[in-house]
Backbone as XML, in Angstrom:
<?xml version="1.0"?>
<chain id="A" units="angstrom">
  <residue number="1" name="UNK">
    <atom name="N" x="-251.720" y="61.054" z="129.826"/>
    <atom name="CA" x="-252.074" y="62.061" z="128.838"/>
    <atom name="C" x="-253.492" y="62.542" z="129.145"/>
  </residue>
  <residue number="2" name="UNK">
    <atom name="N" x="-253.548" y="63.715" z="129.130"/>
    <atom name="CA" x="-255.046" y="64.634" z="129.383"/>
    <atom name="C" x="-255.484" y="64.716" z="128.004"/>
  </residue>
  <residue number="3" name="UNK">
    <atom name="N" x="-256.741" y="64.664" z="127.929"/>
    <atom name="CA" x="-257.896" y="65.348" z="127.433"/>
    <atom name="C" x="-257.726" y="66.408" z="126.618"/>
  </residue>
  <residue number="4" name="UNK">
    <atom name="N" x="-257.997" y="66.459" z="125.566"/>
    <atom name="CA" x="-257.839" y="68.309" z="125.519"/>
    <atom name="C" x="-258.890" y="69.355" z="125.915"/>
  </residue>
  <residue number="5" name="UNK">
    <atom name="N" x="-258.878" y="70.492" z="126.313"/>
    <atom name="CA" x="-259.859" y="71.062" z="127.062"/>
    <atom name="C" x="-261.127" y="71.381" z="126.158"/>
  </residue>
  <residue number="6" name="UNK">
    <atom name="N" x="-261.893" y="71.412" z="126.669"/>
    <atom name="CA" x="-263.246" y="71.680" z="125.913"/>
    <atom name="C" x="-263.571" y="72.992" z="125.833"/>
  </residue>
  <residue number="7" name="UNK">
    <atom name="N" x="-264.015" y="73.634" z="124.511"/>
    <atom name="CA" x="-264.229" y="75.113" z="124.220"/>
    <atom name="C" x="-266.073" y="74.952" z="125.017"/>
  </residue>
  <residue number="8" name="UNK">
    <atom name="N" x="-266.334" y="76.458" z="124.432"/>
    <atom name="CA" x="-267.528" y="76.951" z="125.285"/>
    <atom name="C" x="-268.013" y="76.299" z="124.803"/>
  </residue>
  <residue number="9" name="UNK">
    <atom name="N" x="-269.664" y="75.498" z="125.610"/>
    <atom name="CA" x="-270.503" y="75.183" z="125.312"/>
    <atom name="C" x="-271.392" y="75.724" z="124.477"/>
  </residue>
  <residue number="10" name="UNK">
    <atom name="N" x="-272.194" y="75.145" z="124.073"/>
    <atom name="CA" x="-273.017" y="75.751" z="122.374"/>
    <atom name="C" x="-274.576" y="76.355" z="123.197"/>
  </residue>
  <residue number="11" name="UNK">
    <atom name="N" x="-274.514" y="77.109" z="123.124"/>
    <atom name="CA" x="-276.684" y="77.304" z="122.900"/>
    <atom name="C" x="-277.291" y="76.384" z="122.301"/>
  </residue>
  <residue number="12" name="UNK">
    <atom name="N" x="-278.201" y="76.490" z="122.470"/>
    <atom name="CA" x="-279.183" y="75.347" z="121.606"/>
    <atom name="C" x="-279.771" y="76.152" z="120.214"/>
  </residue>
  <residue number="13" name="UNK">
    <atom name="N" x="-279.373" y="77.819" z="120.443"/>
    <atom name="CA" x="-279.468" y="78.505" z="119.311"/>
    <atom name="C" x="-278.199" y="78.284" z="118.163"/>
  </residue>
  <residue number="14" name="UNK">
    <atom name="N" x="-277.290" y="78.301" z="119.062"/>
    <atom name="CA" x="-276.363" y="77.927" z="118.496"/>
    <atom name="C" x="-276.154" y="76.576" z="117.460"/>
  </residue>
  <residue number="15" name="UNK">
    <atom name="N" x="-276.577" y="75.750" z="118.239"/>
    <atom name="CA" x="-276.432" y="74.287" z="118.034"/>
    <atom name="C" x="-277.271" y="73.572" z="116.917"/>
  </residue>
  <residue number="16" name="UNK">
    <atom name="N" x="-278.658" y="74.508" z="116.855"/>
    <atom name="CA" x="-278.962" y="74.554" z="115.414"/>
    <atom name="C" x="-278.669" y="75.332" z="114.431"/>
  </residue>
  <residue number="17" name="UNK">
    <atom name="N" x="-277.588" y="76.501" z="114.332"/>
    <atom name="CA" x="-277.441" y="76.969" z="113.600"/>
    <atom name="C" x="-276.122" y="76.219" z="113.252"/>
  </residue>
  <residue number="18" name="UNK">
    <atom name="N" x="-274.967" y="75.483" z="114.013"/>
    <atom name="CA" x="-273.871" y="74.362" z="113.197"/>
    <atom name="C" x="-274.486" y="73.324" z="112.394"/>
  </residue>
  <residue number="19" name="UNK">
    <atom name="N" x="-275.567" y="73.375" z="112.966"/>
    <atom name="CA" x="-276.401" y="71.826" z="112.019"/>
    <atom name="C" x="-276.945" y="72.442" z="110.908"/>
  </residue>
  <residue number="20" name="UNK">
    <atom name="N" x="-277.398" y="73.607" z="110.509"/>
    <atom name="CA" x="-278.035" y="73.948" z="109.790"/>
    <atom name="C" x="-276.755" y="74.558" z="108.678"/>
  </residue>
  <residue number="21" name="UNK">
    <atom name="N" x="-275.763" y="74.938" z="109.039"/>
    <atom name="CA" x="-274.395" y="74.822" z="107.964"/>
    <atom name="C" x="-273.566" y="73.671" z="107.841"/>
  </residue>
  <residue number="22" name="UNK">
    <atom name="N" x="-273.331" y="72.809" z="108.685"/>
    <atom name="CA" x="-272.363" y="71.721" z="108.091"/>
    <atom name="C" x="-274.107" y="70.839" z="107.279"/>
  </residue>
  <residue number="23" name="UNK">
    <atom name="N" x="-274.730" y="70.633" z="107.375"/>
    <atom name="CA" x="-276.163" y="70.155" z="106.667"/>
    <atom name="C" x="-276.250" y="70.822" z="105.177"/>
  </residue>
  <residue number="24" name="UNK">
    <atom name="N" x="-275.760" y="72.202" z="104.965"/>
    <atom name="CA" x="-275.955" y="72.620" z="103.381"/>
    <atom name="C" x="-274.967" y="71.936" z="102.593"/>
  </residue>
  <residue number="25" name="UNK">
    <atom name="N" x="-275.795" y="71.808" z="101.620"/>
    <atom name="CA" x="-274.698" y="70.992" z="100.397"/>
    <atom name="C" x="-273.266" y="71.812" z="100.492"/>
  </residue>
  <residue number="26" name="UNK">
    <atom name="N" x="-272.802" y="71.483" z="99.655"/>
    <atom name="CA" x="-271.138" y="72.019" z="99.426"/>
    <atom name="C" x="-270.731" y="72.737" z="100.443"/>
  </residue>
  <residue number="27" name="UNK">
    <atom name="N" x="-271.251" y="72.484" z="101.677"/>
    <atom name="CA" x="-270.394" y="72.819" z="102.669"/>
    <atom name="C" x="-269.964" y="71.447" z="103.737"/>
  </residue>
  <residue number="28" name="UNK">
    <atom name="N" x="-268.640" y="71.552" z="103.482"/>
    <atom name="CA" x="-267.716" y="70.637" z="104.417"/>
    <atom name="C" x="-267.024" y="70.647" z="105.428"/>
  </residue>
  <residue number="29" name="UNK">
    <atom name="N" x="-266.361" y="70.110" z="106.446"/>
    <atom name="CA" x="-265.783" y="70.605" z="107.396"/>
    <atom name="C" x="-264.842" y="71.333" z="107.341"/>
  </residue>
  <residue number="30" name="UNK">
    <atom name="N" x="-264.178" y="71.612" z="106.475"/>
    <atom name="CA" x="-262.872" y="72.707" z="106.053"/>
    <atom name="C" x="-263.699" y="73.984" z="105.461"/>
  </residue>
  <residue number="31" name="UNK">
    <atom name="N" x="-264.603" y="73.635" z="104.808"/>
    <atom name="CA" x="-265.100" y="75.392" z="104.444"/>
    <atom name="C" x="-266.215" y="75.664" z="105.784"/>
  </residue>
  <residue number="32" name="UNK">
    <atom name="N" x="-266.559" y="74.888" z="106.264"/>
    <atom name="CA" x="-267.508" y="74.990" z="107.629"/>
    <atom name="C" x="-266.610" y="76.108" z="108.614"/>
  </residue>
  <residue number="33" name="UNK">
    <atom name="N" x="-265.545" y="75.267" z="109.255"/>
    <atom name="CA" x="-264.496" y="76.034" z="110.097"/>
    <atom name="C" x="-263.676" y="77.493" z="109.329"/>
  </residue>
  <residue number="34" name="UNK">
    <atom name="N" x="-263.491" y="77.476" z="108.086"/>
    <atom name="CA" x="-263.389" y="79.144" z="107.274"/>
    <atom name="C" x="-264.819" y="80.307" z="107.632"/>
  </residue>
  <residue number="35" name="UNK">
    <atom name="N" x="-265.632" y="79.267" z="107.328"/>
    <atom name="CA" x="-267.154" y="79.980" z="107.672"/>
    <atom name="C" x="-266.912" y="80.813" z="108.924"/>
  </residue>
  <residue number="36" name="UNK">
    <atom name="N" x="-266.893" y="79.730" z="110.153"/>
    <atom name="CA" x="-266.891" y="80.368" z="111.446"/>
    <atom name="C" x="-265.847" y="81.236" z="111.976"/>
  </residue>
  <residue number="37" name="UNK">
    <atom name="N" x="-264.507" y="80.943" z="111.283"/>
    <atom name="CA" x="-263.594" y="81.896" z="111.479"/>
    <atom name="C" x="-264.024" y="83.038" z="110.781"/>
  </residue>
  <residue number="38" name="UNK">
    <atom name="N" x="-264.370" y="83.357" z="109.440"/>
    <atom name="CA" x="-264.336" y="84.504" z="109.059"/>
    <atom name="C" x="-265.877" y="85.372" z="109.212"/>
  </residue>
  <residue number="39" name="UNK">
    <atom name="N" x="-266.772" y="85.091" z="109.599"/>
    <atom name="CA" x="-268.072" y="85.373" z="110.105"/>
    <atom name="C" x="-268.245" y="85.782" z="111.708"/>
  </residue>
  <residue number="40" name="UNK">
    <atom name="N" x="-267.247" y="84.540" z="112.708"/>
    <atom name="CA" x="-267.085" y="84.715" z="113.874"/>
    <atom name="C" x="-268.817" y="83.823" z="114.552"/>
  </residue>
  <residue number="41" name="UNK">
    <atom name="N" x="-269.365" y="83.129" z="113.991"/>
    <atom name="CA" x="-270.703" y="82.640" z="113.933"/>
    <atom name="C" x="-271.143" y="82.015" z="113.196"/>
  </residue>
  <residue number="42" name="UNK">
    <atom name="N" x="-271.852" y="80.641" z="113.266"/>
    <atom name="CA" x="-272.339" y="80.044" z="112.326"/>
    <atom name="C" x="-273.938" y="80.902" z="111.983"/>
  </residue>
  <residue number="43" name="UNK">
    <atom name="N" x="-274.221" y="81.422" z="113.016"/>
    <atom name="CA" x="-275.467" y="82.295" z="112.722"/>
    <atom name="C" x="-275.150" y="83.525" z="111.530"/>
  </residue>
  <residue number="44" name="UNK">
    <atom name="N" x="-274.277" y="84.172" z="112.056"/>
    <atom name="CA" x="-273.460" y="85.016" z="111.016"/>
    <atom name="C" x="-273.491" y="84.725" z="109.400"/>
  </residue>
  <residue number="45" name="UNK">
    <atom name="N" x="-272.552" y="83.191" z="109.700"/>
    <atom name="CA" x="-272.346" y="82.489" z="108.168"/>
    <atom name="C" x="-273.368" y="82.667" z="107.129"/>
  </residue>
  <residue number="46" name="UNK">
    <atom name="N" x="-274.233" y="81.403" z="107.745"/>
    <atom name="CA" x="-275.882" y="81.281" z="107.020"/>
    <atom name="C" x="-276.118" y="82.750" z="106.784"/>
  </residue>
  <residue number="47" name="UNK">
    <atom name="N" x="-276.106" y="83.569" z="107.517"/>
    <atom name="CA" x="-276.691" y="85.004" z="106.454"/>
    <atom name="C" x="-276.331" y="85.156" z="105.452"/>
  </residue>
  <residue number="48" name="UNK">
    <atom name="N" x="-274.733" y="85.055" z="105.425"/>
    <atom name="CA" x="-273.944" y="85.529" z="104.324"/>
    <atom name="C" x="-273.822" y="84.805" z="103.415"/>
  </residue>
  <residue number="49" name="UNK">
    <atom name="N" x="-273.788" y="83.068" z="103.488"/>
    <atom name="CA" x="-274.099" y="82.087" z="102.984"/>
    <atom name="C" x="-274.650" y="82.399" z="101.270"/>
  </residue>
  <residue number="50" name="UNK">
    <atom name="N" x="-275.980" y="83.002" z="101.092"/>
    <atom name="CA" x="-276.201" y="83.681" z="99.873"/>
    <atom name="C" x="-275.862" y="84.343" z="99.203"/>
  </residue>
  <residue number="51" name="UNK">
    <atom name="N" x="-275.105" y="85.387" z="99.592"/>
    <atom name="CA" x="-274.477" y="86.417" z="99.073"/>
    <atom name="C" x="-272.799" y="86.308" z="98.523"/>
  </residue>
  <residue number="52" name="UNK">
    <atom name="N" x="-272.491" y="84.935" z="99.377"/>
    <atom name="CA" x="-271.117" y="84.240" z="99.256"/>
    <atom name="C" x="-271.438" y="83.507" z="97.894"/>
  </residue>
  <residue number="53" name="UNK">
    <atom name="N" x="-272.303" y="82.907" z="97.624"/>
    <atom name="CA" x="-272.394" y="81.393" z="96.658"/>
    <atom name="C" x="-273.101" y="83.192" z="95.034"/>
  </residue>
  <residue number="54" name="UNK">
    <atom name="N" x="-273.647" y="83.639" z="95.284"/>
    <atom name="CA" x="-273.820" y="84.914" z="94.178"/>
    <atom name="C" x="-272.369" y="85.644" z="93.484"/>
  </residue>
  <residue number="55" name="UNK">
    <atom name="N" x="-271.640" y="85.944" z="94.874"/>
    <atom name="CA" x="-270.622" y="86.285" z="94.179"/>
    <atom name="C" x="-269.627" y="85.372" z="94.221"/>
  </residue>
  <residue number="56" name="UNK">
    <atom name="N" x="-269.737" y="84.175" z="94.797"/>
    <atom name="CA" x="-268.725" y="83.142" z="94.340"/>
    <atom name="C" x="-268.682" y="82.643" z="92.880"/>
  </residue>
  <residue number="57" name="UNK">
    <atom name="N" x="-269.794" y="82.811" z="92.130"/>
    <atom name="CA" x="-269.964" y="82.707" z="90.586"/>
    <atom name="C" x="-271.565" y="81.397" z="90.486"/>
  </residue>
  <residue number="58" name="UNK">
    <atom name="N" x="-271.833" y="81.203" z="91.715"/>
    <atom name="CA" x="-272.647" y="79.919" z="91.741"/>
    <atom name="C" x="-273.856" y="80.223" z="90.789"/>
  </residue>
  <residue number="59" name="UNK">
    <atom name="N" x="-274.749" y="79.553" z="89.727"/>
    <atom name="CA" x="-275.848" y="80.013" z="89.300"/>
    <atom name="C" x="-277.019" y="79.695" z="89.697"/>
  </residue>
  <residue number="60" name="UNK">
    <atom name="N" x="-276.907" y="79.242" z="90.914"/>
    <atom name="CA" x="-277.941" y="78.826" z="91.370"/>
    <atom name="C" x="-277.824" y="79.370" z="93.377"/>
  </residue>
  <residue number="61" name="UNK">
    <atom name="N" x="-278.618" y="79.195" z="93.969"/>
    <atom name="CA" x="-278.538" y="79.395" z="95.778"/>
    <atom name="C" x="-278.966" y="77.884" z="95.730"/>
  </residue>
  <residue number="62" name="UNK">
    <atom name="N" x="-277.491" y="77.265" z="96.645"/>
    <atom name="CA" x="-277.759" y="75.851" z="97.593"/>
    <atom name="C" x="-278.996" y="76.168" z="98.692"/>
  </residue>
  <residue number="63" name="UNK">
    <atom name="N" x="-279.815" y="75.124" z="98.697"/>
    <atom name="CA" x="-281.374" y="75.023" z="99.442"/>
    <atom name="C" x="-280.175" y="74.860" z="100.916"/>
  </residue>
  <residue number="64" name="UNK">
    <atom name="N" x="-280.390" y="75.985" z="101.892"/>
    <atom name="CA" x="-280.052" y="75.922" z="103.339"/>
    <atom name="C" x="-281.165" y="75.420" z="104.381"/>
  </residue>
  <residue number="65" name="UNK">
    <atom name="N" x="-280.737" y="74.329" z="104.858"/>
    <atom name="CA" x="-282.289" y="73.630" z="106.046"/>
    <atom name="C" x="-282.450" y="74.198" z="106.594"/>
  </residue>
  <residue number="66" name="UNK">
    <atom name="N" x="-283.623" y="74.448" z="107.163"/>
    <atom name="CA" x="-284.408" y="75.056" z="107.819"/>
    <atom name="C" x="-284.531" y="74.770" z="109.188"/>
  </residue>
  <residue number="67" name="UNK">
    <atom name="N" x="-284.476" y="75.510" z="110.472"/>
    <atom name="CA" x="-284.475" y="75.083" z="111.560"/>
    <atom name="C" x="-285.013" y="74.814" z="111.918"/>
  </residue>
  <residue number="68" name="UNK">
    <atom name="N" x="-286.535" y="74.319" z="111.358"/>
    <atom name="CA" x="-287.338" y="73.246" z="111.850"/>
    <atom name="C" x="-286.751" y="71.843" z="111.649"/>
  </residue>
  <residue number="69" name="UNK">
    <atom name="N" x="-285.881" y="71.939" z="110.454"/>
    <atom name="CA" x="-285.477" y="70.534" z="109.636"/>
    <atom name="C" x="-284.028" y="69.852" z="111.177"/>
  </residue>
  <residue number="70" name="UNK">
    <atom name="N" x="-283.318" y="71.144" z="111.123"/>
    <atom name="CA" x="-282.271" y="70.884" z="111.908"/>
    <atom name="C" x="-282.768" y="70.463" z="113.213"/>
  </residue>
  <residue number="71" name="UNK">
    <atom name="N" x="-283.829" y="70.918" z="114.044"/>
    <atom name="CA" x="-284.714" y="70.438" z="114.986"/>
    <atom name="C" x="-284.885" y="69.064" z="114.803"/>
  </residue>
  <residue number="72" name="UNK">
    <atom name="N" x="-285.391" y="69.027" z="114.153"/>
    <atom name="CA" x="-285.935" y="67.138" z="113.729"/>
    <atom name="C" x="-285.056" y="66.298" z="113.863"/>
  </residue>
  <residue number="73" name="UNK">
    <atom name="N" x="-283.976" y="66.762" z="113.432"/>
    <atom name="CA" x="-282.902" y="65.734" z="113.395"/>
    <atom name="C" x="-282.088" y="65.810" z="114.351"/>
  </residue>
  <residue number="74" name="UNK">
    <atom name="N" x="-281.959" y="67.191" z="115.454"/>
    <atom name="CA" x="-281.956" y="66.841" z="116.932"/>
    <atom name="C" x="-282.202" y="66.226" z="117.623"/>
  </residue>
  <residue number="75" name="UNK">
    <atom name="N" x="-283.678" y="66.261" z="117.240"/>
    <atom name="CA" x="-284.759" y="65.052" z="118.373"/>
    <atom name="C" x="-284.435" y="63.601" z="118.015"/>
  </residue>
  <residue number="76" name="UNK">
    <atom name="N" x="-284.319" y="63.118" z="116.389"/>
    <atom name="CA" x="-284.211" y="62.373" z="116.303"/>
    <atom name="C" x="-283.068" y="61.846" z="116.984"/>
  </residue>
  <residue number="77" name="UNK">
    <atom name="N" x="-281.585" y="62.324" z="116.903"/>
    <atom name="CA" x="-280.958" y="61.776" z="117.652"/>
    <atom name="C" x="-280.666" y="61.686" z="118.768"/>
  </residue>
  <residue number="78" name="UNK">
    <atom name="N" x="-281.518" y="62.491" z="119.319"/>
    <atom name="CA" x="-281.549" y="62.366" z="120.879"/>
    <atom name="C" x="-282.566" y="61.044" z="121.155"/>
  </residue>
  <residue number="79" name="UNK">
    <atom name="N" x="-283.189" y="60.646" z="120.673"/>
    <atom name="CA" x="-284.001" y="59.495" z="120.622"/>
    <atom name="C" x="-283.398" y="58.266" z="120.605"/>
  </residue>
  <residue number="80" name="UNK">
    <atom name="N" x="-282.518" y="58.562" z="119.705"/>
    <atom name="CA" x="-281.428" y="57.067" z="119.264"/>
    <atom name="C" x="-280.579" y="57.130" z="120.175"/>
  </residue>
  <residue number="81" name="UNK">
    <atom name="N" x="-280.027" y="58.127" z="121.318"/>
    <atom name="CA" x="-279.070" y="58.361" z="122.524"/>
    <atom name="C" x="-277.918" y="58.876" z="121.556"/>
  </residue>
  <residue number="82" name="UNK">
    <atom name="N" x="-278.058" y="59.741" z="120.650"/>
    <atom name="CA" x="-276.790" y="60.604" z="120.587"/>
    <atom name="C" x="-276.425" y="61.681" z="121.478"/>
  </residue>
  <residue number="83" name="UNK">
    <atom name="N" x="-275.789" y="62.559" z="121.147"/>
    <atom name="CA" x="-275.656" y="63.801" z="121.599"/>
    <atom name="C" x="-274.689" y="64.533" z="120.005"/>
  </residue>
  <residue number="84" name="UNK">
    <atom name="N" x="-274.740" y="65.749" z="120.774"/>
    <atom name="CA" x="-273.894" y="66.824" z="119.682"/>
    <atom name="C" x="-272.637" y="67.174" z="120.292"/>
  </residue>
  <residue number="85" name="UNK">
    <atom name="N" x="-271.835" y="67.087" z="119.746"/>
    <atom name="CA" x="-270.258" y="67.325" z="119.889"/>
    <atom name="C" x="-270.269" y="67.977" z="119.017"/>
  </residue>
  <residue number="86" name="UNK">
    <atom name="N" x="-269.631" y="69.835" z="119.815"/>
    <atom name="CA" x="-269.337" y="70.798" z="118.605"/>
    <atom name="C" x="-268.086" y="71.446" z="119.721"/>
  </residue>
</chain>
């Protein structure tokens, strides 16, 4: 049995912008993957991200990390010998 094939590799622009949406509160891996399907981008998402949770009825805007924050916690796990699988 093979492997299954691996999609495109991420940017590192990229790669903080998945960390910086599966990282916002009430977002999970099932509304994460709606995100990217219907945006076509997690960069995309996060824009819309605000304007989604306003007219979703939310009364408040979920605090979205900041890509310094998502940085940090790159390094950090590159420190500990992770990597990112996206």
């Amino acid at each position: 049995m093979s492997a299954p094939a691996a999609g495109p590799r991420l940017s590192d622009r990229q790669r903080l912008a998945w960390l910086r949406l599966i990282r916002t509160p009430n977002v999970g891996p099932a509304s994460f993957r709606e995100l990217i399907n219907r945006f076509g981008s997690a960069e995309a998402a996060l824009e819309m991200l605000p304007e989604l949770m306003i007219s979703g009825g939310a009364n408040r805007i979920v605090r979205i990390p900041t890509a310094a924050e998502a940085e940090a916690e790159l390094e950090a796990a590159r420190r500990a010998g992770a990597r990112f699988v996206g």
